[in-house]
KOLSE-730604 format. One record per residue: residue in three letters; y, z, x of N, C-alpha, C in turn. Coordinates in steps of 0.1 Angstrom, whole numbers, plus 5000, padded with zeros to 4 digits. Layout:
BEGIN
alaYZXYZXYZX/...
END
This chain:
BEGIN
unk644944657378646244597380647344697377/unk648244727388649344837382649944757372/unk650444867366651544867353652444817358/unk653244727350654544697354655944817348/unk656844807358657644947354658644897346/unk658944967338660244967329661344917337/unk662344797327663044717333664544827339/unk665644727344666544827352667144847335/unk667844967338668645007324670145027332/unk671344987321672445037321673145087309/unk673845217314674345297300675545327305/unk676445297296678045367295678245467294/unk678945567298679245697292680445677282/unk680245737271680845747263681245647255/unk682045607242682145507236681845387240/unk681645287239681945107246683245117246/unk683745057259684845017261684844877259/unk685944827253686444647257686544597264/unk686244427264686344397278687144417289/unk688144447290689344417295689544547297/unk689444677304689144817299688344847313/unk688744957317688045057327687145147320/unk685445117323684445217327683745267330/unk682945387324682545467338680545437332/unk679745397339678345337336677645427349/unk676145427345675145457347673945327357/unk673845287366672545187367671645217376/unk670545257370669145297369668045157368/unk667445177385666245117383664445207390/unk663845137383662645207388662145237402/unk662245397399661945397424663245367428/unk664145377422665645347431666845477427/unk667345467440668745577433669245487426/unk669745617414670945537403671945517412/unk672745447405674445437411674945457398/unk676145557396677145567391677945437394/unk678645387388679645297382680745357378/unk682145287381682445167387682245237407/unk681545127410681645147428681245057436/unk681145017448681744907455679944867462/unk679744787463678444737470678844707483/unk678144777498678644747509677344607509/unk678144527520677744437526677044417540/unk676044317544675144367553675644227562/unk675344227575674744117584673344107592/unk672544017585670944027582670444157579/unk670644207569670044347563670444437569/unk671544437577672644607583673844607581/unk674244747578675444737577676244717590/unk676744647597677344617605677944767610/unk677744787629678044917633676845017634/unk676445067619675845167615674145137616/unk673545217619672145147614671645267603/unk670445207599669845297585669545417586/unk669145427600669145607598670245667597/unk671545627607672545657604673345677588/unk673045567580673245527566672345637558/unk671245697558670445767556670845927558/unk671445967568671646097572673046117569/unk673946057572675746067576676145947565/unk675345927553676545837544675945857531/unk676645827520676545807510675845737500/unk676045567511675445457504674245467503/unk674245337485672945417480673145237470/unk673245167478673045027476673644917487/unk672644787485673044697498672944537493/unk673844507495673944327495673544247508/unk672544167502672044067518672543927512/unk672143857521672543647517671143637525/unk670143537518669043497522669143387532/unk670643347532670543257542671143327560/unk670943447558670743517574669243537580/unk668643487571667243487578666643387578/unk666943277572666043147572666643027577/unk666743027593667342947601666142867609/unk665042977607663942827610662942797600/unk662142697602661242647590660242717590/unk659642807597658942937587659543067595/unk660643107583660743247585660543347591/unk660543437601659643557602659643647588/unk660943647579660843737572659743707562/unk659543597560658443597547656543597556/unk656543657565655543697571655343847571/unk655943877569656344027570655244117562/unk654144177563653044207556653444347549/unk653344367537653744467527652544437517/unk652344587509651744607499652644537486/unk651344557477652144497463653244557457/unk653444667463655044807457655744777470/unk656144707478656644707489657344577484/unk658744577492659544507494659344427507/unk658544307513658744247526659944257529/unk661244217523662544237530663044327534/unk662544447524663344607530662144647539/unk661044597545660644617554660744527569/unk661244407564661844327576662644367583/unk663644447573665444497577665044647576/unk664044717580664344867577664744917566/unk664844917559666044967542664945067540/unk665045147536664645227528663845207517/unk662945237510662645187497663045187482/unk663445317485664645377473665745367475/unk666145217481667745207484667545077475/unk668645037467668744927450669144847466/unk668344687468668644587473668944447460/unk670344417468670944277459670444177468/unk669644017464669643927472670143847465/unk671443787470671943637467671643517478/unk671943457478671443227482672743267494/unk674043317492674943347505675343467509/unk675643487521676243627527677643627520/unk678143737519679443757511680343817523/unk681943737525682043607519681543517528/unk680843417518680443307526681543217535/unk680943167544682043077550681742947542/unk682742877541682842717542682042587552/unk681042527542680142487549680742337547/unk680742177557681142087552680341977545/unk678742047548678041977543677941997525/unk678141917513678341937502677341977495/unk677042037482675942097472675741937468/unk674141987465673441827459673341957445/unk672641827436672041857421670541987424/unk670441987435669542037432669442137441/unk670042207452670542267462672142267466/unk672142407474673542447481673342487494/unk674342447500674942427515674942567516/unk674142577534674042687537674542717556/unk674942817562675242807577674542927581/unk673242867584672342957592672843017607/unk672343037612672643097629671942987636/unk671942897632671442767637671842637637/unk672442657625673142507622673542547602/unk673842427596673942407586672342337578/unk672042377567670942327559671242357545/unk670542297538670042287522669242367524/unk669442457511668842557499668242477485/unk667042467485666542377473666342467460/unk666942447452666842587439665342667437/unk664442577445662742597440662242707455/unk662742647463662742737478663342867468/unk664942877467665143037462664643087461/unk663743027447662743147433661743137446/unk660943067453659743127458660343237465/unk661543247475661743357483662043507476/unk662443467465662443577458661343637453/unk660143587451658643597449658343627459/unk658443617471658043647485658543787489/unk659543797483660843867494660943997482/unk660844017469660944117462662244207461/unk663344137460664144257461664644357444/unk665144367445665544487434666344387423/unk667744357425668144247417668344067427/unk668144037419668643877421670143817418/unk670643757425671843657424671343567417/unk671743467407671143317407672143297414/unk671343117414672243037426673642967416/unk674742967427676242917415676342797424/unk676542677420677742587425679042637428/unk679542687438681042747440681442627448/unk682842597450683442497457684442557469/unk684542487479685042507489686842547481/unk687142447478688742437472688942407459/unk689742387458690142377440690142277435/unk689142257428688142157423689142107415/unk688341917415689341827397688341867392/unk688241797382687941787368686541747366/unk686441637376684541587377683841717386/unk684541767393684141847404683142017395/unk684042007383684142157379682742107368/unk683042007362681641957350680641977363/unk680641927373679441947383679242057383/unk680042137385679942307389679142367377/unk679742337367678942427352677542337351/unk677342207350675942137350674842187362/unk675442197373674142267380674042387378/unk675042467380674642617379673942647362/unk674142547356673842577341671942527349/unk672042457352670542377354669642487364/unk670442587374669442637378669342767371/unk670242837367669642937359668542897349/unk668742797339667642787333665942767336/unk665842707353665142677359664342817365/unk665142897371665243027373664643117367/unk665243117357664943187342663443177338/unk662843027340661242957333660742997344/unk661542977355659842997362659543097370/unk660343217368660443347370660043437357/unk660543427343660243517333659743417323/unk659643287321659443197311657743247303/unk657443237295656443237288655243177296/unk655143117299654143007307653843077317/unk654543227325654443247341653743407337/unk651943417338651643527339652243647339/unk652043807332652943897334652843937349/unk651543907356651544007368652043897378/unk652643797377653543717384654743767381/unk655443787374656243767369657543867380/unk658343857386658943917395659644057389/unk659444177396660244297387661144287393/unk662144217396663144197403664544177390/unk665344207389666644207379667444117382/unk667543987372668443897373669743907367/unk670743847377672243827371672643707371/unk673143687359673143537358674643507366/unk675043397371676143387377677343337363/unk678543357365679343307356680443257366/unk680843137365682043037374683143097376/unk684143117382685543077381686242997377/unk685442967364686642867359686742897342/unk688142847335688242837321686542867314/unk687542947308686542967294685942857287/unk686542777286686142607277685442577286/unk685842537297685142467309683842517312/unk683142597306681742657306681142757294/unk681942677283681742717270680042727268/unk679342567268677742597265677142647276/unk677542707286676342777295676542907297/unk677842947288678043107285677543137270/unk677042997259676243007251675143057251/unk674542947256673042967263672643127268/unk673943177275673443317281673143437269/unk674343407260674343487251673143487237/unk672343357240671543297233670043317238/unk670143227241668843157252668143257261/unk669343247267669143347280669043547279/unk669843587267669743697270669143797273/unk667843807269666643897272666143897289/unk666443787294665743777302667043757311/unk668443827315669143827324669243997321/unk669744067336670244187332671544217337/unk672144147341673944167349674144027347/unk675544047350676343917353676943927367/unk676843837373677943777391679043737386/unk679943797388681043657390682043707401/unk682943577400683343577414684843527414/unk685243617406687143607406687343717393/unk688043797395688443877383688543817370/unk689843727367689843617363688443637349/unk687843597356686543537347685743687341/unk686343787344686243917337686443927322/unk687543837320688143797307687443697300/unk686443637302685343517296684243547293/unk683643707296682643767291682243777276/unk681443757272680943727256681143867254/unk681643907242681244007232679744097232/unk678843977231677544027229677044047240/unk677744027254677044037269677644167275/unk678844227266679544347274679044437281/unk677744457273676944557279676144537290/unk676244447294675644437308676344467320/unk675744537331677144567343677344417348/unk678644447357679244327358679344337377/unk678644227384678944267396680144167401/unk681044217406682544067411682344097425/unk681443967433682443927443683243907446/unk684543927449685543947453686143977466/unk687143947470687944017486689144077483/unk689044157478690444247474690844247491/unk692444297489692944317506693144427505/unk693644527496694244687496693044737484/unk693144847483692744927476693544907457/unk694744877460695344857447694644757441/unk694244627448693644537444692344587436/unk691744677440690344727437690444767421/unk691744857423692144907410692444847397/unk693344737404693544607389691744597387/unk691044567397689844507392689244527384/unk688744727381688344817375688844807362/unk690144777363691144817349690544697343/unk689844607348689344437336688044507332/unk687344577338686244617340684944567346/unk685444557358684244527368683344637371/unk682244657369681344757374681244827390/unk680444677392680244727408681344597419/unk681844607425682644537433682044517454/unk682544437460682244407470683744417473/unk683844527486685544547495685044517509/unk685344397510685144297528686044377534/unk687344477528688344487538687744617544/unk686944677538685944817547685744797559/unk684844707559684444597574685444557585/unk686544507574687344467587688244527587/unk688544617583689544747584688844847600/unk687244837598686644917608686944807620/unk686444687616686244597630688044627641/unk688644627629690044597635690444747646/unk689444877645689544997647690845037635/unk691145037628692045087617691345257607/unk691845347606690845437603691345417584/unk690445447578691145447560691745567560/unk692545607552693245717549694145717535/unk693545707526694045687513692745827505/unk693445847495692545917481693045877468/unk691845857456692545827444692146007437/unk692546037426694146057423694946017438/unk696345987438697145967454697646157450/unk697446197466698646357465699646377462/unk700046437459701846437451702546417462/unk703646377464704746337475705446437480/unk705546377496706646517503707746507496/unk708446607496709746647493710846547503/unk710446507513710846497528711046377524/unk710046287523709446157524709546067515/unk710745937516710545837509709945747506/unk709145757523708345597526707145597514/unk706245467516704945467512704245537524/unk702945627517701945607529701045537535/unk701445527545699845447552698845447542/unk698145307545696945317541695945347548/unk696245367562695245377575696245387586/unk695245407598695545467609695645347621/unk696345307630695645227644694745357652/unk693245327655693145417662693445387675/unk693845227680693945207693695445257696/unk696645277688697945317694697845437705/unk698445377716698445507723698745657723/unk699245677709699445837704698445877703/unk697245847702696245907694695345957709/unk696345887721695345947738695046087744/unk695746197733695546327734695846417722/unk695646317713695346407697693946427693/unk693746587695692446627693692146667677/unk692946587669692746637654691646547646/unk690946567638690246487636690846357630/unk689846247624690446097622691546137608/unk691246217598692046267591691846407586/unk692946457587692746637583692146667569/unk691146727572690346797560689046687551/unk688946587564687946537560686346567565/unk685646587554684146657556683046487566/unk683146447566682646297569681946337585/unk681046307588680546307604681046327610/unk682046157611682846177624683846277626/unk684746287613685746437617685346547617/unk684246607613683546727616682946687631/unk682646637641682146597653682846517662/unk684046477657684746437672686446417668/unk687246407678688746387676689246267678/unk690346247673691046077676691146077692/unk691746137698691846097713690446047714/unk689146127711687846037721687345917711/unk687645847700687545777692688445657701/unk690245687699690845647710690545557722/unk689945707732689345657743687845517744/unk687245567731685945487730686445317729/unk687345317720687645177720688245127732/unk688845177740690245127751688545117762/unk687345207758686545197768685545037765/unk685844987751685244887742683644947742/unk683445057739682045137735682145107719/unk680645067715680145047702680345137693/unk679845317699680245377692681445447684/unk682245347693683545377685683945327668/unk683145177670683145127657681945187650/unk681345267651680645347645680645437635/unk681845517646681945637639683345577629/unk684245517632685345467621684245407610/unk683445297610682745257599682245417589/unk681345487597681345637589682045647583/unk683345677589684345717583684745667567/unk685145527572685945447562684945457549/unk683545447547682645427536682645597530/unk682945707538683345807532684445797525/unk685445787529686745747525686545667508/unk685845537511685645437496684945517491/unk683845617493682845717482683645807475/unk684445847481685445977477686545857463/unk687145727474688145677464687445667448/unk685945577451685545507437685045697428/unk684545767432684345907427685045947418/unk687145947425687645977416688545897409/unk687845747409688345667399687245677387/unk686345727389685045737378685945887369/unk686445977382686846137375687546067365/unk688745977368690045957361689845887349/unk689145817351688345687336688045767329/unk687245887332686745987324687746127314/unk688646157327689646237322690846147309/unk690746057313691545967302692745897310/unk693045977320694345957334694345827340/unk693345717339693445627349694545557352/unk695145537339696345427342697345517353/unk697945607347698845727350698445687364/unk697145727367697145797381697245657390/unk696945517383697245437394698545387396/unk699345427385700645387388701245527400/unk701045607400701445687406700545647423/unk699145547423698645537438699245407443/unk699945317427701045227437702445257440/unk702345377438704145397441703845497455/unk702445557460702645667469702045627480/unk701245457485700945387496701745277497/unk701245227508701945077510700844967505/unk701944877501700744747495700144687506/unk700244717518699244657523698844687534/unk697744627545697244787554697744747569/unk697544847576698544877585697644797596/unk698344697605697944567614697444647627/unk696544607630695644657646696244597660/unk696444667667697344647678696144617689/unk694944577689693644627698692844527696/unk691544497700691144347699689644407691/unk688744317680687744377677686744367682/unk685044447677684444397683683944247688/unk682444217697682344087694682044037682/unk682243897678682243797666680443797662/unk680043867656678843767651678743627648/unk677743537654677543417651678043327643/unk677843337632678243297617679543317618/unk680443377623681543407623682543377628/unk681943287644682843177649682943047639/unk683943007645684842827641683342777640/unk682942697629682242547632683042467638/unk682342397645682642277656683042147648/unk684142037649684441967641685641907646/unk686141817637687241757647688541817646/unk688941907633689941977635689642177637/unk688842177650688142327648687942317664/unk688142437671688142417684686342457689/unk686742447702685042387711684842587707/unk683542597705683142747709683142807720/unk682442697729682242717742683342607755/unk683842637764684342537773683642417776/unk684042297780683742197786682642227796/unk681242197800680642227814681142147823/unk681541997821681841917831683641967835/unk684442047835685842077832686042127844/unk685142097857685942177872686042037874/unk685741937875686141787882687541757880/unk687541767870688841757866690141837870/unk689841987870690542097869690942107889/unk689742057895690142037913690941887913/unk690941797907691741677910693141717907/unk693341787896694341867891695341957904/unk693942047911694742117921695242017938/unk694641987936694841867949696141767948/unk695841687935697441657928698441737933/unk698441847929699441937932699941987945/unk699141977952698742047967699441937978/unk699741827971700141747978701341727980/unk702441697992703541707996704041577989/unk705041557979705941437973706641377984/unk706741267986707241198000708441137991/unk709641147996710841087993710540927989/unk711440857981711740747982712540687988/unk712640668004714340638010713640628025/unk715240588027714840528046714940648057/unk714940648066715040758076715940818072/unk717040788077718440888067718640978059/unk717940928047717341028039716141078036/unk715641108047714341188050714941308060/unk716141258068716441378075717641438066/unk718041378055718841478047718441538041/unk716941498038715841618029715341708039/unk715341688051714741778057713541748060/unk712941608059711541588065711541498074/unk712641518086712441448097713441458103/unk713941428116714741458124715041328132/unk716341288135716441208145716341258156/unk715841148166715641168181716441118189/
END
């Protein structure tokens, strides 16, 4: 029987910081690149980074971690992904999705950010929007998929709410999510579950968005009960950065979140979020918008009052004979290999590879930003230097004049009564010719001869 490998470790550099406090960590797991901390987890649609594929991610990028939602693959009642044949050191999912092996995979219960589903969470399951329809997630389905599916760390499952929950709404929220972690917990690492069952997989327990009181005994329990056998925390509003136990500090902290700018990123760090999720990468690329920001920010022109840009349009028609690259003096693929005019031209041509090479880009761009927010934490500079990155951009990013690519699935309106049709009417020409015919027809006066020759539609004889 192999050995089971030493669990994931994370280490701070230098003193412990407080909660509330920017720092700079270490996370190491077995067979996996580390990641330095604090840095951003890109997001996938069904195990890709949107645009880019893994070789490309492999050769021309940086990233060196991936977030999936289990509910992009299990839209019918048996999977293909959990057929997927792998050895016992094998991931079936990083071999479903191509990943690499030594790339850290996150699996959570939703794609980030999830959409709003209207079907509601039961006690024992959460609402999910396959590429098929809407279904139930049963907490016991999860753990098996995660037994099946092997990834690197685990999400538990949260009760999150569509809107802003009363009062019975939020005791619901903390009683289930309190009930599946514990469930989670037993029958994944419990005493009772064989060691060579037992998943090498790294759990993070989820923590709510809400008041500290409001989930006073299930932040107990973590710090009690639970702690040996969780290795991160999820949470999912800054906010709740401030609710962290004392005795859990040391664990990295992953925040789902949707920052819009880059500043937003920064408050984040400053509470001390570890690793973060920035959706606006994605749709900064989709929109063709190129990034163009650095932390430290450059010292200011002499010249120049404004803020700077945060980014580029690459569809504005300036850019239809600028042969400079997407930004001067950047080492990244695309600007060492092609110029804004043919980037430019690629979109106006709506070729894929246009959103390609921007996606390159922009994830260069966040490797360089989070790098030298790690330099600054370190040098002692951070505050300094972000006050100086909100006084030398604009708060917010520059609007796309150009259309993006197509929608992935999940990504159109659900159908409903206040949500428009996806598709047109099929029966809608019957109608649309009775329409033209209506029209086509000559309006006959109301009046006697007289005035039919004063209108002009008849003549006396």
């Amino acid at each position: 029987m192999e050995a089971t490998p030493p669990a994931m470790s994370f280490s701070l550099l230098g003193s412990a910081a407080p909660i509330l406090a920017p720092r700079v960590g270490k996370l190491a797991l077995p067979g996996r690149k580390a990641t330095a901390t604090p840095h951003h987890v890109p997001l996938t649609s069904r195990g890709t980074v949107p645009h880019i594929a893994h070789d490309v991610i492999r050769d021309h990028t940086a990233i060196n971690s991936l977030y999936v939602g289990l509910e992009d693959f299990i839209e019918k009642k048996s999977p293909a992904v959990y057929k997927t044949p792998a050895a016992a050191h094998e991931s079936p999912l990083k071999k479903f999705t191509c990943v690499a092996e030594d790339m850290p995979l996150i699996l959570g219960p939703r794609r980030f950010p999830a959409i709003p589903c209207p079907p509601a969470n039961t006690s024992n399951s959460i609402a999910l929007l396959t590429s098929v329809g809407f279904r139930q997630l049963p907490s016991s389905e999860y753990i098996e998929a995660v037994r099946k599916l092997r990834p690197d760390i685990i999400v538990g499952m949260a009760d999150l709410a569509n809107k802003e929950p009363g009062n019975k709404r939020r005791a619901k929220m903390v009683d289930r999510t309190h009930a599946w972690t514990t469930e989670a917990l037993d029958k994944m690492y419990g005493d009772s579950v064989p060691e060579e069952a037992k998943p090498k997989a790294s759990f993070f327990a989820p923590i709510l968005p809400l008041d500290n009181a409001q989930q006073s005994l299930y932040l107990e329990d973590l710090e009690s009960e639970f702690r040996w056998d969780i290795s991160g925390l999820a949470l999912y509003h800054s906010a709740s950065l401030e609710f962290v136990p004392e005795s859990l500090s040391g664990l990295p902290r992953l925040l789902f979140s949707e920052p819009e700018t880059p500043h937003t990123v920064l408050r984040e760090i400053s509470l001390g979020a570890d690793l973060l999720t920035t959706p606006f990468v994605g749709e900064s690329s989709d929109a063709g918008i190129v990034l163009e920001f650095t932390f430290p920010a450059p010292a200011p022109k002499e010249s120049s009052t404004k803020p700077r840009p945060l980014g580029v349009d690459m569809w504005s028609p300036e850019h239809a004979t600028d042969t400079s690259p997407l930004t001067e003096g950047c080492q990244c693929y695309s600007c060492k290999n092609y110029h804004r005019a043919y980037v430019h031209h690629l979109l106006m041509a709506k070729e894929m590879t246009a959103w390609a090479l921007i996606q390159m880009h922009n994830f260069h761009v966040m490797d360089l930003f989070f790098a030298g927010i790690r330099e600054s934490i370190q040098r002692g500079t951070y505050e300094d230097d972000v006050y100086v990155f909100n006084r030398a951009y604009s708060s917010s990013m520059p609007k796309s004049t150009g259309q993006g690519p197509r929608l992935r699935g999940y990504q159109l309106p659900a159908n409903g009564s206040n949500q428009p049709l996806r598709m047109p009417k099929a029966y809608g020409q019957l109608d649309h010719a009775k329409q033209k015919y209506t029209e086509s027809q000559i309006a006959t006066p109301d009046t006697d001869a007289s005035g039919l020759e004063e209108h002009g539609f008849a003549k006396k004889v």
